[in-house]
PDB file as gemmi writes it, atoms N, CA and C in Angstrom:
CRYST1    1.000    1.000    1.000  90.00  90.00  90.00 P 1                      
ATOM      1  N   UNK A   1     278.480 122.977  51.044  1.00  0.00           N  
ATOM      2  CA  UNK A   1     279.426 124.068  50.842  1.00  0.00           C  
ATOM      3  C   UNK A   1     279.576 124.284  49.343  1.00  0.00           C  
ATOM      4  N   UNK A   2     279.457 125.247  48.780  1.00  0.00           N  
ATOM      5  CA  UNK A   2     279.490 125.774  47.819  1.00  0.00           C  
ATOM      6  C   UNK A   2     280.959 126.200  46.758  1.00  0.00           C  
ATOM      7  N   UNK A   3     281.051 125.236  45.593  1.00  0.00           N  
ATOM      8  CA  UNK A   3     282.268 125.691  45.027  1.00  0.00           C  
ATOM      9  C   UNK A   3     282.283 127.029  44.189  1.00  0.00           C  
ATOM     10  N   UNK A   4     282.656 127.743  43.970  1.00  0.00           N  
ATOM     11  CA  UNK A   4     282.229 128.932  43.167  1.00  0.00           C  
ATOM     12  C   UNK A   4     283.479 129.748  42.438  1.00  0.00           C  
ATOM     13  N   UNK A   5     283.337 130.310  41.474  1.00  0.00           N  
ATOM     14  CA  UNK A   5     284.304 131.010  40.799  1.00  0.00           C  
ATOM     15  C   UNK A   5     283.784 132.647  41.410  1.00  0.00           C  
ATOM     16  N   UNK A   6     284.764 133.131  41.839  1.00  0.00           N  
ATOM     17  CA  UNK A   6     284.391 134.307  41.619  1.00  0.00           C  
ATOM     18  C   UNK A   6     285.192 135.117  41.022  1.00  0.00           C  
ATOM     19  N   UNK A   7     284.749 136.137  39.931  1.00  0.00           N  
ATOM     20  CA  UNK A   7     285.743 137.268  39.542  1.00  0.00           C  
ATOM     21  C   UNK A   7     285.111 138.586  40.429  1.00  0.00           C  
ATOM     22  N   UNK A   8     286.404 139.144  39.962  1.00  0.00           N  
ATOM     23  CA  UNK A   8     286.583 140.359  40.820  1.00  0.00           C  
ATOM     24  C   UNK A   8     287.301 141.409  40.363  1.00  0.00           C  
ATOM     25  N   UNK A   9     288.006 142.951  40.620  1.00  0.00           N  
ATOM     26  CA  UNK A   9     288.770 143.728  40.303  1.00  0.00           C  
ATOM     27  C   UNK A   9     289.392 143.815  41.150  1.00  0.00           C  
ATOM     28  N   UNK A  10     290.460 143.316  40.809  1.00  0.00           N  
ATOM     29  CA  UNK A  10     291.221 143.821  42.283  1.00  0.00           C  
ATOM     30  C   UNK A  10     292.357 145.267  41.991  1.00  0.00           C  
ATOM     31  N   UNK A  11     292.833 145.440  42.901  1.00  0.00           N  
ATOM     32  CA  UNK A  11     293.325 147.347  43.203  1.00  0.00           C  
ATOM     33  C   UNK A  11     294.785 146.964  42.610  1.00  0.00           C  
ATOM     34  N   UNK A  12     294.839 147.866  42.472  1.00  0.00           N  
ATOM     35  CA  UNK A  12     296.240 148.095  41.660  1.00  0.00           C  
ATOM     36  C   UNK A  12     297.020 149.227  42.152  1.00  0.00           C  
ATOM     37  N   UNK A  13     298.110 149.257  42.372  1.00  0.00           N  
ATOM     38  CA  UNK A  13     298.865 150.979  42.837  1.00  0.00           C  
ATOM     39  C   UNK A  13     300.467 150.232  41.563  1.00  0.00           C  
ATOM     40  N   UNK A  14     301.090 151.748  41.759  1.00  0.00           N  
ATOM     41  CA  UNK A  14     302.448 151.605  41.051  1.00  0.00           C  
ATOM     42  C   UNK A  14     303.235 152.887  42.234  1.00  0.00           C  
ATOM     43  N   UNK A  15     304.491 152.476  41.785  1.00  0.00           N  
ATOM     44  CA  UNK A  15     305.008 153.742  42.888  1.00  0.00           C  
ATOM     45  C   UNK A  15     306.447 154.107  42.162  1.00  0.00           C  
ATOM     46  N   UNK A  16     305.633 154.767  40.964  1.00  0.00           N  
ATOM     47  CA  UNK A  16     306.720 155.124  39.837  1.00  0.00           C  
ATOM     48  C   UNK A  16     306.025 156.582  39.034  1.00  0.00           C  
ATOM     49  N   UNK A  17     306.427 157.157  38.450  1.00  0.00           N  
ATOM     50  CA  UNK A  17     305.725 158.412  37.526  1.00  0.00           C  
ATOM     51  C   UNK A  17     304.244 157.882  36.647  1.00  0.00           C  
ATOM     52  N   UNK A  18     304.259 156.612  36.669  1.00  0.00           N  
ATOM     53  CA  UNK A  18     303.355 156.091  36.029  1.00  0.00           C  
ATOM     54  C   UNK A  18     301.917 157.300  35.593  1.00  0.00           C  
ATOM     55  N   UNK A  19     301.132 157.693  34.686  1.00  0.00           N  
ATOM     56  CA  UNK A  19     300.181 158.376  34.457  1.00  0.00           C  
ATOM     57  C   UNK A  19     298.887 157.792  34.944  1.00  0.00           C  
ATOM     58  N   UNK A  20     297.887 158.329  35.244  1.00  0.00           N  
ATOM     59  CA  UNK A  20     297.015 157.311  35.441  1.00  0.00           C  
ATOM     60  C   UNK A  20     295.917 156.559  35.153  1.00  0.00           C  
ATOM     61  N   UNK A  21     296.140 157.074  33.205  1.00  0.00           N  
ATOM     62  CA  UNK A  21     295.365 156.394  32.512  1.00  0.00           C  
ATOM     63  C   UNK A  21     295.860 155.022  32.058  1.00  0.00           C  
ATOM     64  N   UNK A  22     297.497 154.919  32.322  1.00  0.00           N  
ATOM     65  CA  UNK A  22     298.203 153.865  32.635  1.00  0.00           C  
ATOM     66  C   UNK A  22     297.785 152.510  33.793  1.00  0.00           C  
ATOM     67  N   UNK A  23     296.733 153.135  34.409  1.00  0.00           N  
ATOM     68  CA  UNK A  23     296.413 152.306  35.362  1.00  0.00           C  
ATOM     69  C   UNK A  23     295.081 151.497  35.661  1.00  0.00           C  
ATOM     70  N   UNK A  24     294.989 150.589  35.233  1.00  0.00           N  
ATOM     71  CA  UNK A  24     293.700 149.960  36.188  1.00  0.00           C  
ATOM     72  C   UNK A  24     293.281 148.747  36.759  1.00  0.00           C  
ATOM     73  N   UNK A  25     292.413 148.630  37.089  1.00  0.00           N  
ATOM     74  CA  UNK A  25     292.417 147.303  38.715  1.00  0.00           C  
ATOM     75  C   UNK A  25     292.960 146.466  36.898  1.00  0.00           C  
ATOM     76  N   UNK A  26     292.915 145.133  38.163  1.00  0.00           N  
ATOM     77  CA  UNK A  26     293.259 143.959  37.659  1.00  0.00           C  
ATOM     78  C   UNK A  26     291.349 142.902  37.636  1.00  0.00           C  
ATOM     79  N   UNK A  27     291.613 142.577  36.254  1.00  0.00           N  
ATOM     80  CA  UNK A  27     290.237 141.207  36.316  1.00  0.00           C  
ATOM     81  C   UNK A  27     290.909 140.016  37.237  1.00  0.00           C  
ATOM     82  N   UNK A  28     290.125 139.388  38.154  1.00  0.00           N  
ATOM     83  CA  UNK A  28     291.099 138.279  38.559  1.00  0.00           C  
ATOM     84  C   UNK A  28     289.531 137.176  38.686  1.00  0.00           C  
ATOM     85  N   UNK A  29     290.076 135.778  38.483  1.00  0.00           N  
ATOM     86  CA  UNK A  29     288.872 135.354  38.489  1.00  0.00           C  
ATOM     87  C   UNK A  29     289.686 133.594  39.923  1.00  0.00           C  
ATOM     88  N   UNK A  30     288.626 133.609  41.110  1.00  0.00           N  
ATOM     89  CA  UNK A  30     288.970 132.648  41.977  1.00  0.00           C  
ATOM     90  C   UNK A  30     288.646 131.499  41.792  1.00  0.00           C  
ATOM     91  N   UNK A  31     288.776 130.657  42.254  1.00  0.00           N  
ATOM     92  CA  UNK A  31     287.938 129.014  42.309  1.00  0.00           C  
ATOM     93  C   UNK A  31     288.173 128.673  43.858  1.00  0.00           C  
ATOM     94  N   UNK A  32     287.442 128.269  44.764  1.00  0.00           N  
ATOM     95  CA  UNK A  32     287.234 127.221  45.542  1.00  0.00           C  
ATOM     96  C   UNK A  32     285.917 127.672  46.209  1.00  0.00           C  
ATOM     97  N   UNK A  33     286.296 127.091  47.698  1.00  0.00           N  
ATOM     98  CA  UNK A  33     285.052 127.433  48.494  1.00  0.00           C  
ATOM     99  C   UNK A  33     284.790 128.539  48.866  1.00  0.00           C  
ATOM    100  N   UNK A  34     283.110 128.762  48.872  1.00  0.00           N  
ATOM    101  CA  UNK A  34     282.486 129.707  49.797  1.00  0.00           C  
ATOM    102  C   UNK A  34     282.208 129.517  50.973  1.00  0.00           C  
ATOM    103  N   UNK A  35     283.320 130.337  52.046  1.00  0.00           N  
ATOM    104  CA  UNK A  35     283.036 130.058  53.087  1.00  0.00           C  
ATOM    105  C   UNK A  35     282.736 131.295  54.088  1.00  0.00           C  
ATOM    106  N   UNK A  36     282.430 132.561  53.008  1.00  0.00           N  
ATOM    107  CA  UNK A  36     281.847 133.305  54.153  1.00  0.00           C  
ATOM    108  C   UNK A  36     281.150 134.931  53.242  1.00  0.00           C  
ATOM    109  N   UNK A  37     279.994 135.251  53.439  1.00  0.00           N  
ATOM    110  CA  UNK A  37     279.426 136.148  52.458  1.00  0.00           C  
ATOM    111  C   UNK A  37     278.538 136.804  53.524  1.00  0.00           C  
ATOM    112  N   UNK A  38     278.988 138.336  53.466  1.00  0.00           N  
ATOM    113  CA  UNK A  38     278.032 138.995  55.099  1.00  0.00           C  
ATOM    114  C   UNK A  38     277.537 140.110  54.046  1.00  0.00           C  
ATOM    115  N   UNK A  39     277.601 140.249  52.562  1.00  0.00           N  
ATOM    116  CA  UNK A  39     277.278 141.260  52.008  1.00  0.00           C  
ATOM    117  C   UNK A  39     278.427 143.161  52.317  1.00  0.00           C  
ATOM    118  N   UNK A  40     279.529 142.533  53.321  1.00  0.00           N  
ATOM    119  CA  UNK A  40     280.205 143.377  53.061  1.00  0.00           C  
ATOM    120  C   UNK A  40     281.798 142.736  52.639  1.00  0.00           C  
ATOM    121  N   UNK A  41     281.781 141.708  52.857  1.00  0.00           N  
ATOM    122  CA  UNK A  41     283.146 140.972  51.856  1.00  0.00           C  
ATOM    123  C   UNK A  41     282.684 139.494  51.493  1.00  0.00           C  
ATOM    124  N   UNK A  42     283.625 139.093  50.897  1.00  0.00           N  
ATOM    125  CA  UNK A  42     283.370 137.246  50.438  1.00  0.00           C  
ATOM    126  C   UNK A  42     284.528 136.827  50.363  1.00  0.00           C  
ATOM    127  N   UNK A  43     284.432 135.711  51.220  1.00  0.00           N  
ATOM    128  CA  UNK A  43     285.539 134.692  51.448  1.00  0.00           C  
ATOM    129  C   UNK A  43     285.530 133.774  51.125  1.00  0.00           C  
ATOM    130  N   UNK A  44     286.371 133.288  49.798  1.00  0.00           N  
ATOM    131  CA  UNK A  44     286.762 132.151  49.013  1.00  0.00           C  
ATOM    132  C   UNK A  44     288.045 131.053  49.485  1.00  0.00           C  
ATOM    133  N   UNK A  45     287.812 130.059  50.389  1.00  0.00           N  
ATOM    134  CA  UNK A  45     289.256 129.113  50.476  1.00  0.00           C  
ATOM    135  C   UNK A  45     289.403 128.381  49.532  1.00  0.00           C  
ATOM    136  N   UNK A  46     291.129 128.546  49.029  1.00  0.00           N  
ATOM    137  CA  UNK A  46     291.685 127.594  48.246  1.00  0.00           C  
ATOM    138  C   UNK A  46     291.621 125.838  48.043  1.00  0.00           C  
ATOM    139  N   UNK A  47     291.915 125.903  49.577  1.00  0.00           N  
ATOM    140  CA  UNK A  47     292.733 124.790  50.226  1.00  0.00           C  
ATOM    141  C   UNK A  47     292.039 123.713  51.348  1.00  0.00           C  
ATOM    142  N   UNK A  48     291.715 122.927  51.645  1.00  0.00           N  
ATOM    143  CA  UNK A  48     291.015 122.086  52.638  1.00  0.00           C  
ATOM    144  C   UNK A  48     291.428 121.017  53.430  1.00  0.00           C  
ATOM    145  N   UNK A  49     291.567 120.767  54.773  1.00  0.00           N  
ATOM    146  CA  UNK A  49     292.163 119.865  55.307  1.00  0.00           C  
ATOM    147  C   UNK A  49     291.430 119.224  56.973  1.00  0.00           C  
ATOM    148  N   UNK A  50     291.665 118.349  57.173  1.00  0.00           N  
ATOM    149  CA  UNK A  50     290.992 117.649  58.674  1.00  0.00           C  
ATOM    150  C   UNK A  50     290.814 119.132  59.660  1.00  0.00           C  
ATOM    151  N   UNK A  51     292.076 120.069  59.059  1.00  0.00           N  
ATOM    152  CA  UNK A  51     292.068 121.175  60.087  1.00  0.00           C  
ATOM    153  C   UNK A  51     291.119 122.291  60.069  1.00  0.00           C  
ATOM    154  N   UNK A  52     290.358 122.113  58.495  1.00  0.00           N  
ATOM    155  CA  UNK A  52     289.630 122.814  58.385  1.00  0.00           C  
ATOM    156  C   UNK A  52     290.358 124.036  56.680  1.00  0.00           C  
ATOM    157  N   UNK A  53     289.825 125.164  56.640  1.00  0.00           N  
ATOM    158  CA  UNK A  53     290.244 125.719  55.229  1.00  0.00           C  
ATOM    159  C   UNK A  53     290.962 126.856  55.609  1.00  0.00           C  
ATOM    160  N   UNK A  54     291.888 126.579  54.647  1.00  0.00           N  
ATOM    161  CA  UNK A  54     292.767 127.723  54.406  1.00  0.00           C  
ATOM    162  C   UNK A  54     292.982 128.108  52.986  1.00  0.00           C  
ATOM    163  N   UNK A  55     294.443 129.290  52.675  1.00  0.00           N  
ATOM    164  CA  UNK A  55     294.420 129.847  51.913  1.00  0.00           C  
ATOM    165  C   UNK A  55     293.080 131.065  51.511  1.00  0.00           C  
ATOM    166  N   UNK A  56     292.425 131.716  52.252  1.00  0.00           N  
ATOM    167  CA  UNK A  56     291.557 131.809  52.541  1.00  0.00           C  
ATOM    168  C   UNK A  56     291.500 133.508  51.570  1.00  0.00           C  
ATOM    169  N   UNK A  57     291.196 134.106  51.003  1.00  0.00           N  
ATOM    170  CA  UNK A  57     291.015 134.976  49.835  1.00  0.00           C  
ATOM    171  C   UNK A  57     289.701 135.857  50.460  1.00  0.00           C  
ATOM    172  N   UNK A  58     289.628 137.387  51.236  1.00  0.00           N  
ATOM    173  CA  UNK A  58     288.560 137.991  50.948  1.00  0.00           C  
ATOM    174  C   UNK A  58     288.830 139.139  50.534  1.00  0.00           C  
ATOM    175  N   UNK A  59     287.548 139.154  49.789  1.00  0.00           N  
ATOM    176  CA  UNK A  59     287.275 140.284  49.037  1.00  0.00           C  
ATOM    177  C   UNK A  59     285.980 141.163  49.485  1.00  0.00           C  
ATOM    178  N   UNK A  60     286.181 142.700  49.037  1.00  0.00           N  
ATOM    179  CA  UNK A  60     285.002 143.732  48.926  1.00  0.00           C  
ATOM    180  C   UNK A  60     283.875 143.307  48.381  1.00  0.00           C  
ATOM    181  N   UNK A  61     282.548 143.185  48.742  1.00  0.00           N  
ATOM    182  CA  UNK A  61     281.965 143.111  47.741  1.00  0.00           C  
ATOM    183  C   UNK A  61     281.630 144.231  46.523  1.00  0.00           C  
ATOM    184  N   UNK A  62     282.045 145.438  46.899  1.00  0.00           N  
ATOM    185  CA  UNK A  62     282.279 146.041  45.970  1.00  0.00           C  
ATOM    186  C   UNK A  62     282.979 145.880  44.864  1.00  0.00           C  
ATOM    187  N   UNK A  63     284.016 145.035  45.013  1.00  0.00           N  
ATOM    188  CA  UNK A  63     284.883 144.740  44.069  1.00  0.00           C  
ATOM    189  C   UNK A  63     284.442 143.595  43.114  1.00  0.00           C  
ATOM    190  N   UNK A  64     283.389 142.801  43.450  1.00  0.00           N  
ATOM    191  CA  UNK A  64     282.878 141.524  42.581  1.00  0.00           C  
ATOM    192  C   UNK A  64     281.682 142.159  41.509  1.00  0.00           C  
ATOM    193  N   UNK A  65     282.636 141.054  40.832  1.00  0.00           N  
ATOM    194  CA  UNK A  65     281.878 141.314  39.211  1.00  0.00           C  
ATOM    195  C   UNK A  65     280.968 140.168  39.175  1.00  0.00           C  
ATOM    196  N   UNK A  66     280.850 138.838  39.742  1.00  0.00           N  
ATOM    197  CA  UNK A  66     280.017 137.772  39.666  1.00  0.00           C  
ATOM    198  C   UNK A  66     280.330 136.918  40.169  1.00  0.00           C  
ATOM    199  N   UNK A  67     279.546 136.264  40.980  1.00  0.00           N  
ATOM    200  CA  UNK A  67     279.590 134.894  41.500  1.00  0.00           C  
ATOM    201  C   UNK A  67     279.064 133.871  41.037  1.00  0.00           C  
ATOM    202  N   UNK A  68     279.674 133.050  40.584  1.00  0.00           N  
ATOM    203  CA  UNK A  68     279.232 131.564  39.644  1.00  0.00           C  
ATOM    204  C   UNK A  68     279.179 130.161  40.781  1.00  0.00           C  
ATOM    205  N   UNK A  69     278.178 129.551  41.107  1.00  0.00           N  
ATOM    206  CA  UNK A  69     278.432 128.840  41.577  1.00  0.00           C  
ATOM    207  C   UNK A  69     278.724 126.981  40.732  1.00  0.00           C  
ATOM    208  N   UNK A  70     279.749 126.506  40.919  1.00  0.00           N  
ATOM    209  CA  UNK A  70     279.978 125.389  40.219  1.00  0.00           C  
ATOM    210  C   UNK A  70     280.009 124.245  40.445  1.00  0.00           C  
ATOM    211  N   UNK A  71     279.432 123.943  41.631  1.00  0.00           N  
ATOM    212  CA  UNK A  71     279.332 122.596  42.512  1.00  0.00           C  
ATOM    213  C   UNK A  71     278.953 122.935  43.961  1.00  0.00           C  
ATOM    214  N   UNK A  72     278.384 121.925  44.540  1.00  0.00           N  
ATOM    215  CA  UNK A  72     278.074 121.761  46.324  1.00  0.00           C  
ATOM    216  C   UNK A  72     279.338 120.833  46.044  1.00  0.00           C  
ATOM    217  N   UNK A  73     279.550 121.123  47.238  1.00  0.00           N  
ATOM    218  CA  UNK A  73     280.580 119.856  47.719  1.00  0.00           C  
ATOM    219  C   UNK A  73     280.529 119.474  49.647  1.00  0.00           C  
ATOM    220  N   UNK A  74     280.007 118.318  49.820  1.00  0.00           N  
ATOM    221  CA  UNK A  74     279.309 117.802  51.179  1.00  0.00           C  
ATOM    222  C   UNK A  74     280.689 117.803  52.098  1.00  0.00           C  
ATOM    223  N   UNK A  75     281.929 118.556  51.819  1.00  0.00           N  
ATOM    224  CA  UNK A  75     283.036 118.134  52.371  1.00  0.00           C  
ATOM    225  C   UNK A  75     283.283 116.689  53.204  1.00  0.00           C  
ATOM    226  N   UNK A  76     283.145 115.504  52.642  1.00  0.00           N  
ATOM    227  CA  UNK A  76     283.519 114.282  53.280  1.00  0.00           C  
ATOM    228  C   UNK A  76     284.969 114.303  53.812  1.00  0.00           C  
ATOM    229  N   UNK A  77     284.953 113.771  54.841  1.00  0.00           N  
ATOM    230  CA  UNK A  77     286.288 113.408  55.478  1.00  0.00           C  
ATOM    231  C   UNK A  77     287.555 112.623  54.699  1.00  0.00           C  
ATOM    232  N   UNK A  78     288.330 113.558  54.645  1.00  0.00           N  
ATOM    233  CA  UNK A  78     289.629 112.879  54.206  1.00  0.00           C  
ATOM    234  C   UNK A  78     290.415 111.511  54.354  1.00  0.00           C  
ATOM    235  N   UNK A  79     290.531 110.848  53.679  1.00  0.00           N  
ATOM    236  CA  UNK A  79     290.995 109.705  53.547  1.00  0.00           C  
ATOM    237  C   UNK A  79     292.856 109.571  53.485  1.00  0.00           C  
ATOM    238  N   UNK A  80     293.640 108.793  54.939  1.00  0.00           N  
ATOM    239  CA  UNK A  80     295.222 109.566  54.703  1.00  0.00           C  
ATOM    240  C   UNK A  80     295.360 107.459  54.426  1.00  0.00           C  
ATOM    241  N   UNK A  81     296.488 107.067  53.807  1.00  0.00           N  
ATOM    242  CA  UNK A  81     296.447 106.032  53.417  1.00  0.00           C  
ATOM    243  C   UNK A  81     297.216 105.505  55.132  1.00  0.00           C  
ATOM    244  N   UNK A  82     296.736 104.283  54.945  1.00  0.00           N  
ATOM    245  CA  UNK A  82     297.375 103.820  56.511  1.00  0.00           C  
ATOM    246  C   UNK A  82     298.833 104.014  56.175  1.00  0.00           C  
ATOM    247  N   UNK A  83     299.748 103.727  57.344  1.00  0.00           N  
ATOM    248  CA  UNK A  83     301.029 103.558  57.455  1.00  0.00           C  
ATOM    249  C   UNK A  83     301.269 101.976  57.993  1.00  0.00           C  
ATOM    250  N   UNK A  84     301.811 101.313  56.699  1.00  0.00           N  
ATOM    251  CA  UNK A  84     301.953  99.454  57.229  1.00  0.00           C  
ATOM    252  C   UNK A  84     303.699  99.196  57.420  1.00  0.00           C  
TER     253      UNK A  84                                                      
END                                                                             
């Protein structure tokens, strides 16, 4: 499984007189897993647990500026400390 940064633009609205050279997406840049890329969005999870991933982030691929990948990670099983 693949760790990866991805940036992106994400959308922006205001709901004020705002002009709209006043306006534009936002740079946002992610970190965790890649856990899902169909070439019409990409899904980045935060978060990881026995239950599986959450926090789960998709995006357009229209909206990505680059995908960096920064590690495999073999997801090994979690370790919970006993209870004595």
């Amino acid at each position: 499984m693949d760790i990866v940064r991805l940036t992106f633009r994400d959308i922006t609205a205001t709901c004020d007189w705002t002009t709209h050279d006043e306006v534009e997406c936002l740079p946002v840049e992610l970190i965790g897993w890649l856990v899902h890329n169909d070439g019409k969005t990409v899904k980045v999870a935060t978060a990881y647990s026995d239950n599986g991933f959450s926090s789960v982030h998709a995006v357009p691929c229209g909206c990505v500026v680059s995908t960096e990948i920064l590690a495999y990670d073999s997801m090994p099983k979690l370790a919970y400390p006993s209870d004595s």
